[in-house]
Residue frames as qw, qx, qy, qz and C-alpha x, y, z in Angstrom:
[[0.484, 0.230, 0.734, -0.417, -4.04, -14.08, 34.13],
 [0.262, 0.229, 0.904, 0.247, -5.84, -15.53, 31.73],
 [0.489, 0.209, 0.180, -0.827, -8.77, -13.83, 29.97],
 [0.400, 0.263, 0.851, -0.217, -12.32, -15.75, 30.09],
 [0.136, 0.071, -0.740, -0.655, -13.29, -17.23, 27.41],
 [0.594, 0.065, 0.579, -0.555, -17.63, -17.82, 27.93],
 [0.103, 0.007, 0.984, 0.145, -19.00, -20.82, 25.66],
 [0.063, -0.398, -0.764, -0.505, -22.30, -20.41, 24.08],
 [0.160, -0.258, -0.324, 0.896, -23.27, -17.55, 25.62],
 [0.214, 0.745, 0.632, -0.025, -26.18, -15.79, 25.80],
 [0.312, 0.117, 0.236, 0.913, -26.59, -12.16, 23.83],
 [0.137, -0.787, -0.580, -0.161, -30.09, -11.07, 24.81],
 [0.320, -0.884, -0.126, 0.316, -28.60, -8.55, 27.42],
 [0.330, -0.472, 0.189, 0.795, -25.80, -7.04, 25.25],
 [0.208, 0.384, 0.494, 0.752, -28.30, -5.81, 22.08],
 [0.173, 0.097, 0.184, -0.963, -30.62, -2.93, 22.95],
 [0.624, -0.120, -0.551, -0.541, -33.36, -4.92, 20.58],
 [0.478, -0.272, 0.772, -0.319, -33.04, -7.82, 23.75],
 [0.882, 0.091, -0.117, -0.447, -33.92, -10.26, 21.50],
 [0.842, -0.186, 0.494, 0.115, -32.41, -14.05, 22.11],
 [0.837, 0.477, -0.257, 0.078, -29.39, -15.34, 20.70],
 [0.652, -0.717, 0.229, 0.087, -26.24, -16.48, 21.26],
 [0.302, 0.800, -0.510, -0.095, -22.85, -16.75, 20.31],
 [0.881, -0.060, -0.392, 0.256, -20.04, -19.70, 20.18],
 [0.635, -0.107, -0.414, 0.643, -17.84, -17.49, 21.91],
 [0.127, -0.964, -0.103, -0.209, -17.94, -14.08, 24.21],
 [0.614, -0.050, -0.330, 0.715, -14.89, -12.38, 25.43],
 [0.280, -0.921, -0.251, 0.099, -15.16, -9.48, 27.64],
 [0.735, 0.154, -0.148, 0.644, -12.14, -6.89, 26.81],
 [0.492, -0.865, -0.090, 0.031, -11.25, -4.67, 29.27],
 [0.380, -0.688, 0.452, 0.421, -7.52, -3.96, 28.22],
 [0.781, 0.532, -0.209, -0.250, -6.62, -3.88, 24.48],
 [0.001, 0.462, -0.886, -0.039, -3.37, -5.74, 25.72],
 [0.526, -0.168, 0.804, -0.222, -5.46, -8.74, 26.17],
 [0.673, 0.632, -0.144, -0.358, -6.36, -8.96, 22.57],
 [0.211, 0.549, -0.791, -0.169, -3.00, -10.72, 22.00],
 [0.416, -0.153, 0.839, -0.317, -4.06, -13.47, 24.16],
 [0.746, 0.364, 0.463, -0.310, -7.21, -13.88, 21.73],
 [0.324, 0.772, -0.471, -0.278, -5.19, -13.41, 18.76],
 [0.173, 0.407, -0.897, -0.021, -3.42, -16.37, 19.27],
 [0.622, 0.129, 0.709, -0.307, -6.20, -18.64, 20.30],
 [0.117, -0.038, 0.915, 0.383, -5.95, -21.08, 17.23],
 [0.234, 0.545, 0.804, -0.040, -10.14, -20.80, 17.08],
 [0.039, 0.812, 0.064, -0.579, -10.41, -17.01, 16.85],
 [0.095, -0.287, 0.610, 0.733, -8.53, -17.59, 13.09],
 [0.073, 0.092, 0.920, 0.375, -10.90, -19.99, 11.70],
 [0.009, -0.564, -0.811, 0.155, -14.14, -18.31, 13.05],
 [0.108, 0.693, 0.328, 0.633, -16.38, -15.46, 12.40],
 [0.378, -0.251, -0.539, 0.710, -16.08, -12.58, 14.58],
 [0.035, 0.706, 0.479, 0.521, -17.74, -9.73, 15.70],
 [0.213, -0.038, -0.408, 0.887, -16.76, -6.53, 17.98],
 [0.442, -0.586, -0.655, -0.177, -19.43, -5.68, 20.04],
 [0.107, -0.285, 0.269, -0.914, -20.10, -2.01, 22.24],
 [0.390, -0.030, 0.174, -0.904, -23.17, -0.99, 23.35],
 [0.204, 0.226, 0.923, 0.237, -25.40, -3.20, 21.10],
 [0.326, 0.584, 0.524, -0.527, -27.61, -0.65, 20.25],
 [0.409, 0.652, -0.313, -0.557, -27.02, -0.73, 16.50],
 [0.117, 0.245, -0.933, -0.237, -27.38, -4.42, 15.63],
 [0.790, -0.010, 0.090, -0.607, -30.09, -7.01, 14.85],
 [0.122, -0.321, 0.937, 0.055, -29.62, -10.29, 15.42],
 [0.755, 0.183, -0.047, -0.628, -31.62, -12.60, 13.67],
 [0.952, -0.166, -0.242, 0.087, -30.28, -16.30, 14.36],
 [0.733, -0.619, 0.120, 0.255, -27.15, -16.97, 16.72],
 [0.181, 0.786, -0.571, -0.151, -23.54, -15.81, 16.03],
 [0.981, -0.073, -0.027, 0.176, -21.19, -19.09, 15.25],
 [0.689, 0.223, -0.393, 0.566, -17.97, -17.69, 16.03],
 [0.567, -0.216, -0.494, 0.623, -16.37, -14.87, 18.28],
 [0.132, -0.938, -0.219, -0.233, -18.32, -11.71, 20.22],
 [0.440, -0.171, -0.383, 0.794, -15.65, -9.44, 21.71],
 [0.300, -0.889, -0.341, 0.059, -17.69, -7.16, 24.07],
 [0.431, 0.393, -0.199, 0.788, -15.07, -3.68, 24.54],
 [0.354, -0.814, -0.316, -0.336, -15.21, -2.62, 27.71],
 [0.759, -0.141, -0.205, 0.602, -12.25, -0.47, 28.39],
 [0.177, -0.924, -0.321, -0.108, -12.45, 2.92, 30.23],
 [0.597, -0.206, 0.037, 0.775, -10.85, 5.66, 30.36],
 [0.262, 0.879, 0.239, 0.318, -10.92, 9.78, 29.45],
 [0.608, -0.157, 0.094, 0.772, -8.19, 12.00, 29.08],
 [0.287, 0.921, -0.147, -0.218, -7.39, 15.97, 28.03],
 [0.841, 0.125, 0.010, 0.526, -4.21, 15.13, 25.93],
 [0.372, -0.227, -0.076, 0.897, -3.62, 18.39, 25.18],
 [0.248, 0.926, 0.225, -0.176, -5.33, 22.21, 24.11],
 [0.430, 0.227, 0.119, 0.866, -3.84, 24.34, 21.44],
 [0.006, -0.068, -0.037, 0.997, -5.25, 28.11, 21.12],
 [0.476, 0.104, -0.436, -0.756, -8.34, 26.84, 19.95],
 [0.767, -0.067, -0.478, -0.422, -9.12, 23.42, 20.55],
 [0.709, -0.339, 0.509, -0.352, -9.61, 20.51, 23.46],
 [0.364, 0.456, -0.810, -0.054, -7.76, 17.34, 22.99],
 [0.563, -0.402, 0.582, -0.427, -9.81, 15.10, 24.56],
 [0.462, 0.144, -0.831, -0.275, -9.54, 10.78, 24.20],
 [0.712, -0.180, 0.445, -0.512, -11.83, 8.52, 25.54],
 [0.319, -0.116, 0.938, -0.077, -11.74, 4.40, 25.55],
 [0.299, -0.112, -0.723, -0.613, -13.97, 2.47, 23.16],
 [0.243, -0.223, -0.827, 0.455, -15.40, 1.27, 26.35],
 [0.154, 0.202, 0.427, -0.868, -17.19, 4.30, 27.69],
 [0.188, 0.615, 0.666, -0.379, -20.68, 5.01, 27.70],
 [0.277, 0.435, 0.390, 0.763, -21.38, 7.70, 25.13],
 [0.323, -0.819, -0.405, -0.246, -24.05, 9.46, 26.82],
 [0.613, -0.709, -0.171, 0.303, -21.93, 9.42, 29.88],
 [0.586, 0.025, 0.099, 0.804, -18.56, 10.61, 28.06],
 [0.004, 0.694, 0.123, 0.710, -20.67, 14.18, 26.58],
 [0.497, -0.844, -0.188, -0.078, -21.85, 14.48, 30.07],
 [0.700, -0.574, 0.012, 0.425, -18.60, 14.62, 31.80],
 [0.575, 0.137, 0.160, 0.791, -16.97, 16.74, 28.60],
 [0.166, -0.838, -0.217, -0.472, -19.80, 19.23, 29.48],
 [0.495, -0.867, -0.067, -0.002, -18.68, 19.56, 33.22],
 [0.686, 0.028, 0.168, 0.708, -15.17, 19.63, 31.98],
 [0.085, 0.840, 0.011, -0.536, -16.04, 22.76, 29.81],
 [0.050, 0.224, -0.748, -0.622, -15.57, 21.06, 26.56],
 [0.519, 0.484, 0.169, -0.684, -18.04, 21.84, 24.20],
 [0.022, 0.536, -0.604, -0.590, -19.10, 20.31, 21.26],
 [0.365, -0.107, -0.809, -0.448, -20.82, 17.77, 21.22],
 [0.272, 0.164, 0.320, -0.893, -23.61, 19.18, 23.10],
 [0.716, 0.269, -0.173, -0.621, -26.24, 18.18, 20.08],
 [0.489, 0.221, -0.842, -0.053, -24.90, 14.52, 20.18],
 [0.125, -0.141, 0.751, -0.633, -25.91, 13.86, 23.75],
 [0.723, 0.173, 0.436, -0.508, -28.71, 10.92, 24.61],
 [0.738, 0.430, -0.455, -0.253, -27.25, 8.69, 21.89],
 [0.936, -0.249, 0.153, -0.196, -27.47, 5.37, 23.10],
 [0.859, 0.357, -0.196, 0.311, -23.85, 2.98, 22.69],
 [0.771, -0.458, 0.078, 0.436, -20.15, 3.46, 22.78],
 [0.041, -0.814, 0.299, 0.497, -17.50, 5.80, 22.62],
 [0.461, -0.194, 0.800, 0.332, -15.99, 2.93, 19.87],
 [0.371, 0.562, 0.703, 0.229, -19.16, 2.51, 17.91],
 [0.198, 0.859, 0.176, -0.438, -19.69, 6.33, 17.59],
 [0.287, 0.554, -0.509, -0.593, -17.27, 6.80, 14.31],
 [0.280, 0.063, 0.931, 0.225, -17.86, 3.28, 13.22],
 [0.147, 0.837, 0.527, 0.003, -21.83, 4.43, 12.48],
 [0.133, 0.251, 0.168, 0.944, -20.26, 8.41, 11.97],
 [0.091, -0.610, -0.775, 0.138, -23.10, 9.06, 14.28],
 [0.018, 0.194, 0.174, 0.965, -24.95, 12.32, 14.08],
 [0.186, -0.577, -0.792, 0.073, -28.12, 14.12, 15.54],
 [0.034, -0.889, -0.336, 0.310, -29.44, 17.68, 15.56],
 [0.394, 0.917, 0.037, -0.052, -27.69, 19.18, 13.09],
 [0.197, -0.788, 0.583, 0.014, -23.99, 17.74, 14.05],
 [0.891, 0.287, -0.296, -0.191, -22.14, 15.22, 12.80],
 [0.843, -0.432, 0.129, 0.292, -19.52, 12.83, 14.53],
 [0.617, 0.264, -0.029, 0.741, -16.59, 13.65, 11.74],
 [0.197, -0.921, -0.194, -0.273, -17.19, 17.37, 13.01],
 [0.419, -0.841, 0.188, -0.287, -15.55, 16.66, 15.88],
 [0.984, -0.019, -0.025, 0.176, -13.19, 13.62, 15.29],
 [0.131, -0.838, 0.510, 0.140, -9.37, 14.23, 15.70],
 [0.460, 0.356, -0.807, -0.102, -8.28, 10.42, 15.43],
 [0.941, -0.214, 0.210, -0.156, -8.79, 6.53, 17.04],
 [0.096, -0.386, 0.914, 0.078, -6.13, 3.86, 17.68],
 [0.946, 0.155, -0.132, -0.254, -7.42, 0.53, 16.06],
 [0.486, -0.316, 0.814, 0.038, -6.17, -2.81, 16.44],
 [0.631, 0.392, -0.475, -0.472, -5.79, -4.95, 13.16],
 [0.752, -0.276, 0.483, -0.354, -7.79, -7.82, 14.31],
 [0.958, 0.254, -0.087, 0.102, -5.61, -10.36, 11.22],
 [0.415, 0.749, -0.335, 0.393, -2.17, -8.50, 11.93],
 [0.744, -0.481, -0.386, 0.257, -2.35, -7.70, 15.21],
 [0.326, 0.206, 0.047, 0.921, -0.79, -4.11, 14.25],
 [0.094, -0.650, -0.480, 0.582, -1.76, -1.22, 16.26],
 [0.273, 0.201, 0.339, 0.878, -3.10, 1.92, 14.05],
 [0.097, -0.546, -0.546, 0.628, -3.94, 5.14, 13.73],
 [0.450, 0.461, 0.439, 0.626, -6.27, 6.56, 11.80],
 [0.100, -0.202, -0.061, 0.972, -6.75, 10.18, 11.37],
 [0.513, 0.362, 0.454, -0.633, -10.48, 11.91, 10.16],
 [0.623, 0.507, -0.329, -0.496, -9.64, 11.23, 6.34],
 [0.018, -0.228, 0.970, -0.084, -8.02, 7.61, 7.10],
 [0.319, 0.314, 0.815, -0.367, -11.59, 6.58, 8.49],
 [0.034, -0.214, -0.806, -0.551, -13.44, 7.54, 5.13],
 [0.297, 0.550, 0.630, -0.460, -16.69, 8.98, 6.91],
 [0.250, -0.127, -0.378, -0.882, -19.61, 9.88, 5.08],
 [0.492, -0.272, 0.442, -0.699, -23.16, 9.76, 6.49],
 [0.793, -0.307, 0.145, -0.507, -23.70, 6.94, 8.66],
 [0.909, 0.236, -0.051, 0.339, -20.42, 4.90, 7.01],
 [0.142, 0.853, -0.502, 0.003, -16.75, 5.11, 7.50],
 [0.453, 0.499, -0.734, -0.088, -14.26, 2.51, 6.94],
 [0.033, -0.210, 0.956, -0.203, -14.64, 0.59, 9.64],
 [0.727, 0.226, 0.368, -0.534, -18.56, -0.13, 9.28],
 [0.839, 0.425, -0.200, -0.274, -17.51, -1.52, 5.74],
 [0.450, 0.348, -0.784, 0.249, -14.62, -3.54, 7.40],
 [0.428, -0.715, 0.245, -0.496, -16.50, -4.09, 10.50],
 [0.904, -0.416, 0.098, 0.023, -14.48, -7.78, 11.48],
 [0.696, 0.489, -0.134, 0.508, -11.19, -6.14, 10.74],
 [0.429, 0.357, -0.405, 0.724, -10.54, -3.79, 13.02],
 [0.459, -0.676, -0.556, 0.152, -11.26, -3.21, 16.78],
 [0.078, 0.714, 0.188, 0.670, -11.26, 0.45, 17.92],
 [0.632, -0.183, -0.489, 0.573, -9.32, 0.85, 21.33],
 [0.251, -0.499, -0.234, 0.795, -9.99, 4.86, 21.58],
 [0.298, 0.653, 0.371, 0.589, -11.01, 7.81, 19.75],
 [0.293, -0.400, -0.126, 0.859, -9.81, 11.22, 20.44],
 [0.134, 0.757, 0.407, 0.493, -11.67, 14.56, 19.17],
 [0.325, 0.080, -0.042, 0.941, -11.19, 17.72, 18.85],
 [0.181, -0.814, -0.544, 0.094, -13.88, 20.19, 20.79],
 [0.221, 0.525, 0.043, 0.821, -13.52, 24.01, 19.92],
 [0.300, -0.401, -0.492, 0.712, -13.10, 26.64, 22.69],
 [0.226, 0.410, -0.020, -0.883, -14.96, 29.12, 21.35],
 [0.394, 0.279, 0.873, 0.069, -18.01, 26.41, 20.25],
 [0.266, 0.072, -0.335, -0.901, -20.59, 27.65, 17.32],
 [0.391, 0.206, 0.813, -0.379, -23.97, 26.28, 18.98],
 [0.191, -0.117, -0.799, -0.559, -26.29, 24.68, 16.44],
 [0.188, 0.255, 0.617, -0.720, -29.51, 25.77, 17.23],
 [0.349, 0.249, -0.293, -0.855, -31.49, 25.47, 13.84],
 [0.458, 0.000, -0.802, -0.384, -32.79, 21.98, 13.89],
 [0.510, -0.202, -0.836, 0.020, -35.53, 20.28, 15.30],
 [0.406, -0.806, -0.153, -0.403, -37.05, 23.06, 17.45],
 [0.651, -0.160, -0.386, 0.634, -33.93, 23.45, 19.77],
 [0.115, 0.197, -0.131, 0.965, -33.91, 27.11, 19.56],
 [0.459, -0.521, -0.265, -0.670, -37.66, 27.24, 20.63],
 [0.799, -0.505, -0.324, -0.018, -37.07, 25.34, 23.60],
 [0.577, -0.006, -0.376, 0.725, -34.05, 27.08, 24.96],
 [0.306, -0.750, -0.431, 0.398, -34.76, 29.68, 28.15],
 [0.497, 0.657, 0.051, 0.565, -34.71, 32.90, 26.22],
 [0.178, -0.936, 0.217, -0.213, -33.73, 34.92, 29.78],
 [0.856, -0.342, 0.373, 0.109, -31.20, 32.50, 30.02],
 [0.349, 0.761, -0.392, -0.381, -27.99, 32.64, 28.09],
 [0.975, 0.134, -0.144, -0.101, -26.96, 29.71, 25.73],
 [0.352, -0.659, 0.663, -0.045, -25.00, 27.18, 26.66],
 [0.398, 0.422, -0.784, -0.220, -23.84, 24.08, 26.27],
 [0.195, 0.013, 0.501, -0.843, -25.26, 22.86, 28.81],
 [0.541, 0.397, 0.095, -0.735, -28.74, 24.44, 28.20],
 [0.443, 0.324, -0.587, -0.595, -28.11, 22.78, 24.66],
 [0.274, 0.060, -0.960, -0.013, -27.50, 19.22, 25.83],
 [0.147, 0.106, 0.791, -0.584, -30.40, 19.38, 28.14],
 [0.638, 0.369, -0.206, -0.643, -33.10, 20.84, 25.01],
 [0.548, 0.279, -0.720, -0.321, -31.71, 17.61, 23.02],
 [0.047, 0.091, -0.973, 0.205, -32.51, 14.99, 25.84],
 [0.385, 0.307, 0.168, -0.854, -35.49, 16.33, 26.21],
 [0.341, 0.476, -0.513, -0.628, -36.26, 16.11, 22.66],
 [0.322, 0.248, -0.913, 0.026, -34.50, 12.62, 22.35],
 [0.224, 0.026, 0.804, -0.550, -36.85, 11.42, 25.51],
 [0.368, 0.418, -0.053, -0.829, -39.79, 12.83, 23.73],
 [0.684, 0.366, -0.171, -0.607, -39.61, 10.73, 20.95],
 [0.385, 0.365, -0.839, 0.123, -37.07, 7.68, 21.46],
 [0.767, -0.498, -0.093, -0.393, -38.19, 5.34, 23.95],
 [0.333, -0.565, 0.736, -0.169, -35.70, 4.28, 26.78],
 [0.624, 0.367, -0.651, -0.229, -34.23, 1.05, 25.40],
 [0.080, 0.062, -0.885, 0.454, -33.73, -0.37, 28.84],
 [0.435, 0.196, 0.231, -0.848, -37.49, -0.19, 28.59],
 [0.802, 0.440, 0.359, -0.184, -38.87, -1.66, 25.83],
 [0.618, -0.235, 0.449, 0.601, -35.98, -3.09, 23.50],
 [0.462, 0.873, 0.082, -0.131, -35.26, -0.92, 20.35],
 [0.684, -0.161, 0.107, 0.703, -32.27, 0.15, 18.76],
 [0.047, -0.511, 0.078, 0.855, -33.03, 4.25, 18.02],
 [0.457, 0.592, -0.329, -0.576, -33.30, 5.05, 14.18],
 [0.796, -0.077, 0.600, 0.009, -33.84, 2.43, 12.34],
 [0.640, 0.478, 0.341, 0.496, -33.30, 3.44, 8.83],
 [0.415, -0.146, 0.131, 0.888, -31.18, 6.15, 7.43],
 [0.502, 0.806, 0.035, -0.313, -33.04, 9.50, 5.50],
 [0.770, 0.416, 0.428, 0.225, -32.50, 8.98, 2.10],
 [0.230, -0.559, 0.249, 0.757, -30.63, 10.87, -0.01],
 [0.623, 0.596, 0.433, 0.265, -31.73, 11.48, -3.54],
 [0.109, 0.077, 0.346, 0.929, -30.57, 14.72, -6.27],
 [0.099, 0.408, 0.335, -0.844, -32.06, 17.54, -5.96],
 [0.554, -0.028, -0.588, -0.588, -33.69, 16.46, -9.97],
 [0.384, -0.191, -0.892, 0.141, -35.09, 13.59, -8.12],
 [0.199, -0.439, -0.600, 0.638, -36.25, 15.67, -5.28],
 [0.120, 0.210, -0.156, -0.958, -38.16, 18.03, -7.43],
 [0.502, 0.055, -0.716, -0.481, -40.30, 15.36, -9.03],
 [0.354, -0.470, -0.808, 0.016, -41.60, 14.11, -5.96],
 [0.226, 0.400, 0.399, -0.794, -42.53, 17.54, -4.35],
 [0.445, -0.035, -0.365, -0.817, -44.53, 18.48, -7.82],
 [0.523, -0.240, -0.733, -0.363, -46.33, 14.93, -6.51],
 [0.684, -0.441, -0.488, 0.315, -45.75, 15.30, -2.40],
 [0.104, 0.809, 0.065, 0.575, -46.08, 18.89, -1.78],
 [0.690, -0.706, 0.075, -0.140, -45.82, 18.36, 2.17],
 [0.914, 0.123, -0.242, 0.300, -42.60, 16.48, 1.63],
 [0.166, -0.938, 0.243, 0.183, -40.03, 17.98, 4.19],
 [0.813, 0.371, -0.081, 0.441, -36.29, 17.85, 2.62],
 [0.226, -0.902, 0.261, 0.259, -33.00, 19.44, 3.76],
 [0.748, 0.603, -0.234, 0.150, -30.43, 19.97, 0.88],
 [0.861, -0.330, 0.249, 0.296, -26.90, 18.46, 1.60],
 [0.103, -0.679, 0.430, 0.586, -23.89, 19.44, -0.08],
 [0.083, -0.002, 0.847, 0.524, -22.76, 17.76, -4.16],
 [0.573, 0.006, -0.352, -0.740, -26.88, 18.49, -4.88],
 [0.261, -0.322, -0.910, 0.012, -28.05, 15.97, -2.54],
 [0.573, -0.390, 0.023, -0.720, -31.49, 16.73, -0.81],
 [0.046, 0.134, -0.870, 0.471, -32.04, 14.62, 2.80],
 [0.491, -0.399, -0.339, -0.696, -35.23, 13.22, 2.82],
 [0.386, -0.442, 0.528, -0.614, -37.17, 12.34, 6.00],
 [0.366, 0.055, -0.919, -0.138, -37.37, 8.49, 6.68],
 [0.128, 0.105, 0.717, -0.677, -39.57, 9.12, 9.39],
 [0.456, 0.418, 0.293, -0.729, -42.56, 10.53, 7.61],
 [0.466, 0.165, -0.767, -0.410, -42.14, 8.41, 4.54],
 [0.409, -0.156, -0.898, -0.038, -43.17, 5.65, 6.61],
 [0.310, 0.274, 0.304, -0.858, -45.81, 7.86, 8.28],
 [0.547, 0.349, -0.095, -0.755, -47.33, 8.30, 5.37],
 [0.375, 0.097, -0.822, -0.417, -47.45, 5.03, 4.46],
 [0.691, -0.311, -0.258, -0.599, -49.28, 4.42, 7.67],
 [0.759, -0.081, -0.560, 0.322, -47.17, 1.99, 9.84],
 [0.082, -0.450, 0.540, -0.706, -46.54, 4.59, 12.79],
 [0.684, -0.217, 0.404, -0.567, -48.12, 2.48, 16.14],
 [0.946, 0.228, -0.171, -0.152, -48.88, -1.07, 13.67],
 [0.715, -0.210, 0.656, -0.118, -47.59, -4.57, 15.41],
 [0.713, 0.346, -0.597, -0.126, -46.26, -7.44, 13.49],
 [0.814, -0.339, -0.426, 0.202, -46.85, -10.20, 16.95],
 [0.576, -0.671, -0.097, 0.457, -44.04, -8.65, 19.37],
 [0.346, 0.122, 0.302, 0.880, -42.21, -6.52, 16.35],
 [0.312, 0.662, 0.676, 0.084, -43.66, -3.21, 16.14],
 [0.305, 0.347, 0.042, 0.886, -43.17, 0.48, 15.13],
 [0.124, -0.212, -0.386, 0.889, -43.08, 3.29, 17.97],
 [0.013, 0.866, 0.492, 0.088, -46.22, 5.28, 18.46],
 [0.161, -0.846, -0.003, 0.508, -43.96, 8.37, 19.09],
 [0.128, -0.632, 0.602, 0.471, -41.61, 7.87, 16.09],
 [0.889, 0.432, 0.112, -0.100, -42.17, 5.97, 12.73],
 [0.647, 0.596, -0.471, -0.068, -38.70, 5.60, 12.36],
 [0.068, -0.436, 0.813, -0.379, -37.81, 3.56, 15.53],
 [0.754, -0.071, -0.613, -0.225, -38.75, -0.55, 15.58],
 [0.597, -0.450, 0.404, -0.528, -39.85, -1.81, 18.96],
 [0.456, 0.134, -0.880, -0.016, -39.71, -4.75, 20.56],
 [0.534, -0.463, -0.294, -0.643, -43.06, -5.37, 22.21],
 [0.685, -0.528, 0.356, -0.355, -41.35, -8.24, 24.62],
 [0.636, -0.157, 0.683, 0.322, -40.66, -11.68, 22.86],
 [0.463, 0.826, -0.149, -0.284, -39.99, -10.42, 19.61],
 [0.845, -0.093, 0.307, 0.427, -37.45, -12.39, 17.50],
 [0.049, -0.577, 0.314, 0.752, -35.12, -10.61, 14.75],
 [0.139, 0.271, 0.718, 0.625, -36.35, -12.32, 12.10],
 [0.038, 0.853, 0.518, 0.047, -40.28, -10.58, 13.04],
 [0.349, -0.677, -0.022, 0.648, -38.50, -7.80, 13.51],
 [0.078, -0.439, 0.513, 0.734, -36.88, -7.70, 10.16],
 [0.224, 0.319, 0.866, 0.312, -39.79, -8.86, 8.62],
 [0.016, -0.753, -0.633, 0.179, -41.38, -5.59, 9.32],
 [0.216, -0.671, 0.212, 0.676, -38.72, -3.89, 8.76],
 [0.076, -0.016, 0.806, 0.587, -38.48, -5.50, 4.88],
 [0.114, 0.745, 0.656, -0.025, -42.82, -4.72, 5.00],
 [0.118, 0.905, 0.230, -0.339, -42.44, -1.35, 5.78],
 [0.147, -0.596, 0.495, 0.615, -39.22, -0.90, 3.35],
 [0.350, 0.252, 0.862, 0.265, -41.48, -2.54, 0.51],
 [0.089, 0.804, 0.540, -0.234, -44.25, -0.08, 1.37],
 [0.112, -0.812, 0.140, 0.556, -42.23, 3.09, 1.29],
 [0.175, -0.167, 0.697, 0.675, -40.44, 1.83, -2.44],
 [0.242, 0.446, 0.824, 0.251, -43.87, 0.96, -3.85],
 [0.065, -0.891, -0.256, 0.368, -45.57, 4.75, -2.72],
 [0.081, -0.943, 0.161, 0.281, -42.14, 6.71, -3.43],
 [0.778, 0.598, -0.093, 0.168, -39.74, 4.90, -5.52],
 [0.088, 0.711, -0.591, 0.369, -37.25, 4.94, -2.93],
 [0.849, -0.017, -0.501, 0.169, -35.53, 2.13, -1.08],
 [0.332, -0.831, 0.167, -0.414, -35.09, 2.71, 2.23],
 [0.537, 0.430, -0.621, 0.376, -31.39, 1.61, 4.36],
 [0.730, -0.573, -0.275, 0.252, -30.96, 0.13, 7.95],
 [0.389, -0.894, 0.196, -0.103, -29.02, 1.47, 10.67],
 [0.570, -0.544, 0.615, -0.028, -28.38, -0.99, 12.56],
 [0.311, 0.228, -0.889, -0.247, -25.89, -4.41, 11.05],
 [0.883, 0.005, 0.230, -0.409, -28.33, -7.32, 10.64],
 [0.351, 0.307, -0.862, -0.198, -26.89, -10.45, 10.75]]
């Protein structure tokens, strides 16, 4: 059978932002065999494309003009355990949220501090996502990709995929290759990260840790300050913490004593993108239907009918603000096109 091709399709319901737009084409994949089929469609050469999870890491700010392929193939596997470690793969398809949940009641640990991160199992190394003190490469084993000009299956492994934070090869290739699985490696004998973000204070001290326990602190947390996207449209974080040298980072405590910072490996120092743009004053403040969380200053709202351009016009206000104050230039998340 054939797979349906939709025609100027709407995108409002597959971004997390919900803002209007639309594409020339949508395909819905749901088997990576059926990729060939688009492969060879004679339009799919000549047009722009764009692979397409979750949507909760994209801004759209006028219509796509070529092809959306939506991934939504499912599946989770144990391949195998060694002495040490869970083999488990999941489809680009899944849920994210839903995959940790079900690797907790498995009894594979690991990514316990990841858990309430909005998207797909696909998009999670594309973005190298990361959250309480863990980082997707952490826990990566490998992904099959499809080379969307070849048509060659591949596989890369954790140094193949180039991560580093919040990039890895396929964000800077991101209409090259479509991401069909990713397997990772979850340790049987987990080290629980419990230093960030007031996790350890909220865990039941007559109660022994768990995984679990963890994932249930971090939704919490994640609830706390994130606002439910199926709610009121967002897409999470909107800009990256900065990174600067620790010379750099020395020169703006002597001026910004409050400044929090966590040092990073090579002398970098993480600064906090949130509270930069605190302090500049934009937490709660509205640009028409664009506007920035009252719980979070680093997470853009959509108020209701918000376009992406108001969006990203607030977003390019409050990344003006924050360079003029601090001499720093602050990075999206999500891809704005």
């Amino acid at each position: 059978m054939s797979i349906k091709i939709e025609e100027n399709a709407s995108l409002k319901n597959l971004n997390s932002f919900a803002v209007e737009a639309c594409c020339r084409y949508l395909v819905r994949l749901k088997k990576p065999e059926q990729l060939k089929e688009i492969l060879a469609d004679p339009r799919f050469e000549k047009l722009p494309r764009l692979i397409l999870g979750g949507g909760s890491n994209i801004l759209f700010r006028q219509d796509f003009p070529g092809f959306v392929i939506q991934v939504k193939n499912r599946g989770i596997q144990l391949l195998y355990e060694d002495d040490v470690h869970y083999f488990v793969q999941a489809a680009a398809g899944e849920n994210w949220h839903a995959f940790v949940q079900h690797s907790l009641k498995q009894g594979w640990a690991g990514l316990e501090n990841l858990s309430c991160i909005p998207g797909t199992v696909g998009a999670a190394p594309i973005q190298n996502i990361g959250a309480y003190g863990v980082e997707l490469e952490e826990r990566f084993h490998a992904l099959n990709a499809i080379d969307l000009t070849t048509g060659e299956a591949i596989t890369f492994d954790r140094d193949a995929c180039q991560f580093s934070y919040r990039d890895s090869l396929f964000k800077k290739n991101r209409d090259h290759y479509l991401v069909t699985d990713v397997t990772f490696k979850l340790p049987k004998n987990p080290k629980w990260k419990l230093d960030y973000a007031g996790i350890h204070e909220m865990l039941d001290d007559t109660k022994p840790v768990s995984a679990r326990a963890i994932s249930d602190v971090v939704c919490q947390l994640r609830q706390k300050k994130l606002p439910d996207p199926t709610l009121i449209g967002n897409a999470g974080s909107f800009f990256k913490n900065p990174l600067v040298s620790d010379d750099r980072f020395q020169m703006l405590k002597a001026d910004f004593p409050d400044m929090p910072a966590w040092p990073q490996s090579d002398d970098l120092i993480k600064l906090s993108a949130a509270w930069l743009i605190e302090q500049c004053g934009w937490k709660g403040k509205r640009y028409r239907d664009a506007g920035v969380s009252e719980n979070h200053a680093l997470v853009l709202v959509n108020h209701g009918n918000a376009s992406g351009d108001e969006i990203w016009h607030l977003a390019e206000a409050i990344i003006h603000s924050v360079k003029e104050k601090y001499e720093i230039i602050l990075q999206p998340e999500p891809l704005i096109l």
